[in-house]
LUMDRENSE-331168 format. One record per residue (C-alpha): z, x negated, y negated; residue in one letter. Coordinates in steps of 0.02 Angstrom, whole numbers, plus 32768, in hexadecimal, padded with zeros to 4 digits. Layout:
N
ZXYa...
//
This chain:
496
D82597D3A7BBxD8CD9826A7ACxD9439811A830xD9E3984BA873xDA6797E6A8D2xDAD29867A936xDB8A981FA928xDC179875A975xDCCF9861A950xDD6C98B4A955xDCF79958A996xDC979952A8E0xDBD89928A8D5xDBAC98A3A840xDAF69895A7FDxDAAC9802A7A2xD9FD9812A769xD99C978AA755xD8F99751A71FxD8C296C0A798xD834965FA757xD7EA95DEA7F7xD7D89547A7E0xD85394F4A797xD8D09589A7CCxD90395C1A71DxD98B9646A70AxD99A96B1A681xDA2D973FA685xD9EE97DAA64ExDA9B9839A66AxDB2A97F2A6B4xDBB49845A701xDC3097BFA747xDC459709A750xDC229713A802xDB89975AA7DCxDB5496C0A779xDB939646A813xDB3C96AEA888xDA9696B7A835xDAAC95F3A828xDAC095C1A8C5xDA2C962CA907xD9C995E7A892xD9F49541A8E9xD9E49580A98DxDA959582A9BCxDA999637A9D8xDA41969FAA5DxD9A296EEAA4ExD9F69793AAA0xDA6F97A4AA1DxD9D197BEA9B3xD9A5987BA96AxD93C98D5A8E3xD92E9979A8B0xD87899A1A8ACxD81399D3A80FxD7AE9A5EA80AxD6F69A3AA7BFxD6DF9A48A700xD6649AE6A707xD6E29B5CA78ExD6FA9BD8A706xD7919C20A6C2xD7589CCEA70FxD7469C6DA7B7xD7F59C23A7B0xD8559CBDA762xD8029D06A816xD8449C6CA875xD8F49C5DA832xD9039D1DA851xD8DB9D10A907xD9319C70A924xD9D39CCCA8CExD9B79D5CA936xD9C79D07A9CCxDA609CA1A9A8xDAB59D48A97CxDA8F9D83AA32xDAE99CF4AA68xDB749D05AA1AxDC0D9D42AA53xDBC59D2DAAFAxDC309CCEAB81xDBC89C95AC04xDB049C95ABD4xDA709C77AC54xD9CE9C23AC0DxD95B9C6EAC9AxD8AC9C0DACD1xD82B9C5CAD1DxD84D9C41ADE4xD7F39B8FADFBxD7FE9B3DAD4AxD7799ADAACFExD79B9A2FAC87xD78F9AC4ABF8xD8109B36AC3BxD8829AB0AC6DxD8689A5DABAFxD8789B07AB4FxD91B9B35ABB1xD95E9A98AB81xD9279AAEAAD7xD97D9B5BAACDxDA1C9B17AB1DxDA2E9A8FAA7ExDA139AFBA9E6xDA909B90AA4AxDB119AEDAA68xDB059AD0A9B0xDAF69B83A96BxDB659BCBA9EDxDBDB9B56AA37xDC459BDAAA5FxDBE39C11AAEBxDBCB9BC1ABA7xDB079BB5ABB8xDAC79B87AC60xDA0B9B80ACA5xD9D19BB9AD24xD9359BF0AD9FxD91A9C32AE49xD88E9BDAAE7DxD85B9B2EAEC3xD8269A9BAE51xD7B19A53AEC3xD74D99F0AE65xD77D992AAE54xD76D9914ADA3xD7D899BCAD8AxD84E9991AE06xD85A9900ADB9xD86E993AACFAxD8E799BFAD34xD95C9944AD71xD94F98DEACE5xD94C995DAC63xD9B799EBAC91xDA2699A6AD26xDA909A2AAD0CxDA0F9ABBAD34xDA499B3BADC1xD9D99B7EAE33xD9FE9C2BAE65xD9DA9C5EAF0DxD9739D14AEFBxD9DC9D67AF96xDA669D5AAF32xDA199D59AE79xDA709E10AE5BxDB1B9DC1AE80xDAF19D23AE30xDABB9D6EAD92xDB4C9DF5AD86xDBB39D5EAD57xDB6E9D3EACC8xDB6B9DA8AC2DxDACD9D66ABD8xDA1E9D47AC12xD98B9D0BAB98xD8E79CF1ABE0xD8789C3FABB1xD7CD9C21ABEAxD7B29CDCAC28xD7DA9D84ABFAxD8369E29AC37xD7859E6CAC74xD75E9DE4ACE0xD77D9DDBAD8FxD7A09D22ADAFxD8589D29AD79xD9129D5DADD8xD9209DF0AD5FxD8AD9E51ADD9xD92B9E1EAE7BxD9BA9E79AE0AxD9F19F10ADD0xD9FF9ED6AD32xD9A79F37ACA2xD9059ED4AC71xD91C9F25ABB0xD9C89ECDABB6xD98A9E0CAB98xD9C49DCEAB0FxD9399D83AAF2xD8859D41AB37xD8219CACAB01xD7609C92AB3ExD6C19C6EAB1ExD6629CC4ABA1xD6109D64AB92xD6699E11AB6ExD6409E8FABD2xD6429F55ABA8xD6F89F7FABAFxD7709FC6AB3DxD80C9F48ABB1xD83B9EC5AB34xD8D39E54AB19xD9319E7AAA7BxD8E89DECAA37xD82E9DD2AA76xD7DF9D44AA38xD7379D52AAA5xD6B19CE7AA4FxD60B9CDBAAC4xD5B69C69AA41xD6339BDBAA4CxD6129B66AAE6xD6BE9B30AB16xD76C9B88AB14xD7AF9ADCAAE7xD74D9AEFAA2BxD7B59B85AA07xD82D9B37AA28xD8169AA4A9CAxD7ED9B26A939xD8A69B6EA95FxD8F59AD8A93BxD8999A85A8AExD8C89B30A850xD97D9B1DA889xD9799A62A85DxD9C59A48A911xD9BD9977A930xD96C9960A9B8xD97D98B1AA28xD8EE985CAA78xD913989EAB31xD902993EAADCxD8619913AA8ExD80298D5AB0ExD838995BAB79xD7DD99C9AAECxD7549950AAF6xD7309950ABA4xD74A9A2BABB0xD6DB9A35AB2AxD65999B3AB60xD65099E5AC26xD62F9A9DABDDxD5AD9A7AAB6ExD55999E0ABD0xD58D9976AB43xD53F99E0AAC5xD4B79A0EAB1DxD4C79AB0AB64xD5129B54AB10xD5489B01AA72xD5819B4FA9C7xD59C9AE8A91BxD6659AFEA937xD63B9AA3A9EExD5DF9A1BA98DxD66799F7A909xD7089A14A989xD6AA9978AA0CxD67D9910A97BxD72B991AA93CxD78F98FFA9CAxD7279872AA10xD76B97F4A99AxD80D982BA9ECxD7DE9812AA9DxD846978BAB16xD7AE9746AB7AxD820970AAC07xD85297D2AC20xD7A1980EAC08xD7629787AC8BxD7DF97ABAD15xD7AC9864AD02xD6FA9864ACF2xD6EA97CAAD73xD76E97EFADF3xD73F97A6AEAAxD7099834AF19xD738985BAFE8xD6C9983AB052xD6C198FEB07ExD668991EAFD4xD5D298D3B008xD5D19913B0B2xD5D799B2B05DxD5369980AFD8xD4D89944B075xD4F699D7B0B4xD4C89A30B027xD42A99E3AFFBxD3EE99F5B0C6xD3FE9ABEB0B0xD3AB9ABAAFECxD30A9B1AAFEExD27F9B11AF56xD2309BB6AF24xD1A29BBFAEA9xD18A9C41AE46xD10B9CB8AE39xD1319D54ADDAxD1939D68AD33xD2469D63AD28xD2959E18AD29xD3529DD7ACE6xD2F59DBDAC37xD2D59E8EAC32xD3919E91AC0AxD3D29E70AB58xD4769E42AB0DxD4B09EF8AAC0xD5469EEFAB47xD5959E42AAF7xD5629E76AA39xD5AB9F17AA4CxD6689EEBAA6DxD6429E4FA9E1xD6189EC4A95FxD69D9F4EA994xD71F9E94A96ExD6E79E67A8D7xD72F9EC4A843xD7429E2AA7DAxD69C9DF1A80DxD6A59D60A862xD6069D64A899xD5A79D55A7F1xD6189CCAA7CExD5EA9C72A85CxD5369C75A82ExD56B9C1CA79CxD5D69BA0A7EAxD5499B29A831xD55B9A76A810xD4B99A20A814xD4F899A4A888xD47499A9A912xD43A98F2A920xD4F798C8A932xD5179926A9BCxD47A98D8AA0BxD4C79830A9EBxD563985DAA1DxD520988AAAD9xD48B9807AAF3xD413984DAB7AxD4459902AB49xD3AD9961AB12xD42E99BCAA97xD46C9A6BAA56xD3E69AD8AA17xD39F9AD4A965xD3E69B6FA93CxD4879BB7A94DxD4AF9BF5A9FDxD4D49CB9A9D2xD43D9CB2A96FxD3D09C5DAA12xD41C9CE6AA8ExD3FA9D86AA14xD3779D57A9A7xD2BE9D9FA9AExD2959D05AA1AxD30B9D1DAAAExD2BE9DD0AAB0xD2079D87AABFxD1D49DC5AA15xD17E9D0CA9E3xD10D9D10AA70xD1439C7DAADExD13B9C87AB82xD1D89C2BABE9xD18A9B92AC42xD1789BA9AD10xD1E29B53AD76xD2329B3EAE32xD2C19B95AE63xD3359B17AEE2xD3B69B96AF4AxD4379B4BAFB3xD49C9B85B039xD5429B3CB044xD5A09B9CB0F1xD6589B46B0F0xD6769B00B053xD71B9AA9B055xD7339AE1AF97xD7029B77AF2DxD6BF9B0BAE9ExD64A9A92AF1FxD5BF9B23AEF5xD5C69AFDAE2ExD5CE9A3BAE5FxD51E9A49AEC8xD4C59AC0AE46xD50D9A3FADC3xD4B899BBAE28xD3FE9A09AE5BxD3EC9A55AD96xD3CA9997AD8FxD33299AFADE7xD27999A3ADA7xD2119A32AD84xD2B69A95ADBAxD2D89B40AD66xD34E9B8DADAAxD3D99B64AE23xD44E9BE3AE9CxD4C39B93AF14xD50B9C1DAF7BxD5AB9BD8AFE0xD63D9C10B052xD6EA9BFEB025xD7769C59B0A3xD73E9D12B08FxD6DC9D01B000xD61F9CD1AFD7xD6189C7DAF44xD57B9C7DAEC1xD54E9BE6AE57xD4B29C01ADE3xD4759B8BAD61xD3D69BA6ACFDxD35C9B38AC85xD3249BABAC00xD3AC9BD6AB7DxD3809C82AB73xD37C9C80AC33xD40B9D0AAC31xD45B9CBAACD2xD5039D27ACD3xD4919DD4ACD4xD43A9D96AD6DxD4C09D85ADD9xD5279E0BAD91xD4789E5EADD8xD4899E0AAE7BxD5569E1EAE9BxD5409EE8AE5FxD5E29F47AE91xD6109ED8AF1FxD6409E3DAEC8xD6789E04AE21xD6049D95ADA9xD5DE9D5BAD04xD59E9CBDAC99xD5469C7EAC10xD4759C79AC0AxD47A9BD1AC5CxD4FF9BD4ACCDxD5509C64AD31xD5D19C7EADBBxD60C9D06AE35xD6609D36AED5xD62D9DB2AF60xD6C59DF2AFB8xD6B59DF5B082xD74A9E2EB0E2xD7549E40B183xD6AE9DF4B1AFxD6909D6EB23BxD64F9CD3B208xD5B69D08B241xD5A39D8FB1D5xD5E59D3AB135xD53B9CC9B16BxD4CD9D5AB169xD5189D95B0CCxD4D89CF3B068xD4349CF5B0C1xD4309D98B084xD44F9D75AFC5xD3C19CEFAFB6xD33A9D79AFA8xD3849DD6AF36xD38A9D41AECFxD2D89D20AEF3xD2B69DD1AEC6xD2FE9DDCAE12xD2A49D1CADF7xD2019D50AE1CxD1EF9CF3AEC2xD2019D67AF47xD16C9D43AFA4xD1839C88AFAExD1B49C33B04FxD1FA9BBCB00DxD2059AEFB03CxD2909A99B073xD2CE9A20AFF1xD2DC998BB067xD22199B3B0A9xD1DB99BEB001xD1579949AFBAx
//
């Protein structure tokens, strides 16, 4: 393995790399800079330096093409040269970040420090991070990250003269950008992974790639092409973003997810990952589950599915219309045959798919065309009516997806003066973002991947008791477009 030891002095950075060769630790200097390199490298080997001070600039995988990289290094150019020059930069989350959005804005932050120290890079959101384990990670990861209150998100944002997007996208609706005045076609730049949708508003540079399950592996991809060292808070930051996204390689997972996890896990600090994934929890969480669970209703369904009718032409159209140097046939050919790693990797994971993701979601057999028939299943809604966090809807649908003979989840909460829509689905091809894009039509904002999907339902000016009758009246609709509209349903707690 070739590693990096980070040393700073006098302002200058000093590399040493080194092959280490366990056990006995053997060190063999490949290139060295300084003296101090030398000592350095010595007493880590002996343990006398700390693991922090550790780095490595990742390696991109032998078969990532030179027509894949010339793509790569242009992009990753591209945006550096929007951040030049500028003075005060905001790295912009989507409103209640996510371990991926909180690890790819830290990501972005280090290669920008590096490429453009010249400029003041802060990040920010304008959310809540609700969630323990993201609370948690936030704090540890990016302690410096603002949150920006959204009655003053015009002012707020005026003040700075930069904004790039990470883990969403000009379109979308879950970011500050839509609480300002600011121009949407003004971002600097916007880097996702969930589905485009039909519009010509793009950053000026829009790196949207729906196949990919994690921000946090394009990001990974950013700075293994900008051989940007990387330390191991950094890594298992990745790690975590890139594992809670995918399920540990089990959900929505592309060859570039499989190589950036396997990579960075030899990287990880398993005293960080443990106090984020294992944090102790208030005693209001599982008040909240209890209550949850006591207002969870199973559904079984009895008519096909009408969210399948839909196809993908929306997502493929924008790809295709951002793909002159045609990324997209690369990727096909960029598919390391890794599979039974990334089973071993996450034990008790059932794993990614066989077949490349963009190939599962497009392909004749997410249309239908082999014949199969998608394998019946309950449907488990839950009503959440005060949730004391936006994100406690994702938690709970997180939580009954574990359920037997369970299909499909929605967890329908209410947060302030807004109902919130948390939908998580079984099938792969289950196209989970079109059915509540369906559900939230024009009064609400929405959008996802095939197995999990999100969305809000705006509701000013309504009593509580209306905002009620507003969620009662959403679980039809979602019992409609499932096929189980006629179903009474059984209350989860009174079910056999």
């Amino acid at each position: 393995m070739i590693l990096g030891l980070h040393l700073k002095k006098g302002g200058f950075r000093e590399w040493a790399y080194l092959g280490i060769i366990p056990p006995p630790r053997l060190i063999s200097a490949y290139c060295l800079y300084s003296p101090q390199a030398v000592e350095t490298a010595v007493q880590w080997a002996n343990g006398q330096v700390m693991e922090e001070t550790l780095t490595m600039a990742l390696s991109l995988p032998d078969d990532f093409g030179a027509r894949r990289r010339s793509v790569s290094e242009k992009r990753v150019q591209q945006i550096i040269e929007q951040a030049e020059g500028k003075e005060n930069l905001l790295i912009l989350m989507h409103n209640d970040p996510d371990p991926d959005a909180i690890a790819s804005a830290r990501a972005l932050e280090e290669m920008l420090r590096i490429y453009a120290p010249a400029t003041r890079v802060t990040l920010g959101h304008g959310g809540i991070i609700g969630r323990s384990e993201n609370l948690t990670m936030a704090q540890l990861i990016m302690p410096h990250g603002v949150r920006i209150s959204q009655r003053n998100a015009g002012e707020e944002i005026s003040a700075y003269d930069g904004v790039m997007l990470v883990d969403t996208q000009p379109v979308a609706a879950n970011h500050l950008l839509w609480s300002t005045d600011l121009p949407r076609e003004d971002v600097l730049a916007a880097i996702d992974h969930h589905p485009p949708r039909r519009s010509r508003l793009r950053a000026k540079v829009h790196d949207v790639r729906p196949e990919v399950g994690a921000s946090s592996t394009l990001l990974c991809e950013y700075l293994a092409v900008a051989e940007v060292p990387i330390d191991t808070e950094l890594a298992t930051a990745l790690f975590y973003g890139i594992k809670s996204d995918t399920l540990g390689l089990s959900r929505h997972t592309s060859s570039l997810d499989i190589w950036a996890y396997s990579t960075l896990r030899h990287l990880v600090q398993t005293d960080l990952l443990n106090k984020i994934e294992h944090v102790q929890l208030p005693r209001t969480y599982f008040r909240s589950i209890s209550d949850a669970l006591a207002n969870t209703t199973i559904y079984t369904v009895s008519l096909p599915s009408a969210v399948d009718e839909e196809d993908y032409e929306e997502g493929e159209e924008v790809l295709d219309a951002d793909d002159p140097e045609g990324y997209r046939a690369d990727l096909e050919r960029f598919d390391l045959d890794i599979i039974a790693l990334s089973r071993m990797l996450a034990p008790g994971a059932s794993g990614p798919p066989s077949q490349p993701q963009d190939e599962a979601e497009t392909g004749a057999e997410a249309d239908g065309a082999d014949g199969a028939e998608e394998e019946a299943g309950d449907i488990a809604v839950s009503l959440l009516f005060d949730m004391p966090r936006p994100d406690m809807a994702a938690e709970v649908a997180d939580l009954l997806m574990r359920m037997e003979n369970v299909s499909w989840v929605v967890c329908l909460g209410i947060y302030e003066d807004q109902g919130v829509m948390s939908v998580r689905a079984a099938d792969s091809n289950a196209r989970a973002g079109r059915l509540v894009r369906n559900v939230a039509g024009r009064n609400g904002s929405a959008g996802g991947h095939n197995t999990i999907a999100g969305g809000r339902i705006h509701l000013p000016d309504k009593t509580p008791a209306e905002r009620i009758a507003e969620l009662h009246a959403l679980v039809p609709r979602f019992l409609k477009e499932l096929g189980a509209g006629d179903d009474m349903g059984v209350p989860l707690l009174e079910a056999e």
